[in-house]
N, C-alpha and C positions, 0 to 999 in steps of 0.2 A: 599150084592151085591158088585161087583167087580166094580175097575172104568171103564174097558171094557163092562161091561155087563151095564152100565149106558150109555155109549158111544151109544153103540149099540141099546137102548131104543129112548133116543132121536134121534139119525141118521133113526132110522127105522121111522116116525114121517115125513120125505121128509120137513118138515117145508116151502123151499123154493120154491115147486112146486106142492103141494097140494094143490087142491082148498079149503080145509074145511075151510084153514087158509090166505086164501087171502083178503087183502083187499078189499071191494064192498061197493057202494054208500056210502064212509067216515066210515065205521063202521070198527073196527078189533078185533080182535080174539088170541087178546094175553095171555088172562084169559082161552080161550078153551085148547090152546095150552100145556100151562103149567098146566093146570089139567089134559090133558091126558096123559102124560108124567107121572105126578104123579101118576095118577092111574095105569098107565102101572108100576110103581114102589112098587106101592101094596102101598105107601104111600100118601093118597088122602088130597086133600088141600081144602080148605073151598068151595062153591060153590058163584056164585054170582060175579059181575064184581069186577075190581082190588079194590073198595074203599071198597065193602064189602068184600072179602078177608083180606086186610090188617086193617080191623077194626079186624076181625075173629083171627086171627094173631096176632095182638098188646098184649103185655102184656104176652106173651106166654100161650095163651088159648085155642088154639086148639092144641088139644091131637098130642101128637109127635114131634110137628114142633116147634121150639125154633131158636129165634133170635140170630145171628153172625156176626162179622166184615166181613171186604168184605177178611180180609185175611183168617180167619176160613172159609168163604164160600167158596173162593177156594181152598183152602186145602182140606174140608169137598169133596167136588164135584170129586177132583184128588183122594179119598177113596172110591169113587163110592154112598157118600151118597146122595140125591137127594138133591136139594136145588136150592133158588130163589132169586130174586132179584126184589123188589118190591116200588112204589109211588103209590098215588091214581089214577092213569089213566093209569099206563104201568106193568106190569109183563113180566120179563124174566127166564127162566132157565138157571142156571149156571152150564157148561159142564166143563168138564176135559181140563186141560190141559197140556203140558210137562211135568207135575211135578215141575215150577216153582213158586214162590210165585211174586204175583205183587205188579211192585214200587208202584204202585198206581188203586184206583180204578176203575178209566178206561182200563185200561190191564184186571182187570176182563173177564175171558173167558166167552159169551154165547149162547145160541141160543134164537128166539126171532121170535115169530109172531106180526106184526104191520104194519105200512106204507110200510115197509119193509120185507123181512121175510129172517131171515139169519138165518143156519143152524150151524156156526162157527164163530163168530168174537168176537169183547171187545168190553163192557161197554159203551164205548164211542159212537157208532152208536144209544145205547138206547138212552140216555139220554145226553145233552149238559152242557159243564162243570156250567155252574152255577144250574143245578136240580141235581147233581150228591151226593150232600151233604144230598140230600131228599129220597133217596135211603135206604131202609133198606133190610136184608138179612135174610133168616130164609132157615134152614138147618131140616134135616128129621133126628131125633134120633128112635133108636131101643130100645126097651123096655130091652134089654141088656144093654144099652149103660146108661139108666136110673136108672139104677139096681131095675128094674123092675121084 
């Protein structure tokens, strides 16, 4: 996948003015968000809210998806490979960006359904700098990429 054609997966997703993904009576939908995305990537992410995901996740156990720094992850995402940004209560998708690498993990490009739902911004709207250390990343390899 192109980082265009990743672009255009998540962008088609409206994130910020789709109802699927809004917040209602304190519940959200940022575990929906980021597995539909994935499944629109033909790369599906474990099912279940963010604690059960990133249990699924941990340890690189679910088929494909393998943990990275936040700098591989945005590198990975500026290559079009699908990828996340994950704690036990928040899941985000990491979007492409310039082509730059960030000073820091807050510059992290995402999109992110939650209290909020932002269709483009950085790391920092997720999460507040003292959670930001609790943060782990897991990238979508191809069974090429595996030597598979």
């Amino acid at each position: 996948m192109t980082k265009k054609e990743y672009e255009d997966i998540i962008d088609s997703f409206e994130v910020e003015t789709n109802p699927k993904y809004q917040p209602s009576g304190g519940e959200t939908y940022c575990n929906f968000f980021a597995q539909d995305v994935a499944d629109e990537c033909g790369t599906p992410l474990p099912t279940g809210g963010c604690t059960d995901m990133l249990e699924s996740l941990y340890g690189n156990k679910f088929p494909n998806w393998y943990s990275v720094d936040y700098l591989d992850a945005q590198s990975r995402a500026n290559e079009g490979a699908p990828t996340i940004g994950i704690t036990y209560d928040h899941v985000v998708v990491v979007r492409p960006n310039d082509g730059s690498v960030p000073s820091s993990i807050g510059q992290v490009r995402i999109a992110q359904a939650g209290r909020i739902c932002y269709n483009d911004t950085t790391l920092s709207y997720a999460w507040s700098q003292s959670r930001r250390d609790e943060v782990r990343f897991y990238s979508w390899y191809t069974d090429e990429e595996l030597g598979n």
